[in-house]
Phi, psi and omega in degrees: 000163183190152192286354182308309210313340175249037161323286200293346160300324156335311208257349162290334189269316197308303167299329161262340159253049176016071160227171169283146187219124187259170125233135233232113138288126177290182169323133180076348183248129154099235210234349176252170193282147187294161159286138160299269212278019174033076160235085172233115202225108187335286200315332197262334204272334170260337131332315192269315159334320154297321190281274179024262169326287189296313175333280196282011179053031189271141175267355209185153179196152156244158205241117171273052203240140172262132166049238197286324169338325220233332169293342228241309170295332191289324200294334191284317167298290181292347153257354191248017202328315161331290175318327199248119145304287195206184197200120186260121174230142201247124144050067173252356185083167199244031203204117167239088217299000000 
């Protein structure tokens, strides 16, 4: 997955709940660069995500994640709670290893 795959929800929420809307590839996917040192790991994927966030001067975000996406908000929620308004999460499985 990457994020073009939510355009078009991206462009339906920015429009009809009048917000701003990121989409984010994480490291090695999408449109971003890979690591040299493949530290694609839970903690560096929320750790860049919070850069993210301060990037984007948001104090607070709502959340959208499919699959690791969604692995990747719970992990955020539970150490950043402050940071997560709320959270949708989509096909994270039913097992977490």
């Amino acid at each position: 997955r990457n994020a073009r795959d939510f355009d078009a929800l991206a462009r339906d929420v920015a429009r009809t709940c009048a917000r701003r809307v990121v989409t984010v590839d994480v490291r090695g996917r999408g449109a971003s660069d890979r690591d040299a040192q493949q530290r694609y790991t839970l903690p560096t994927y929320v750790s860049d995500v919070l850069g993210v966030l301060d990037a984007v001067r948001a104090p607070r975000a709502v959340f959208v994640g499919t699959s690791m996406g969604g692995l990747i908000t719970m992990a955020l929620a539970a150490q950043h709670a402050a940071r997560v308004a709320a959270a949708v999460l989509n096909d994270i499985g039913a097992v977490i290893a």
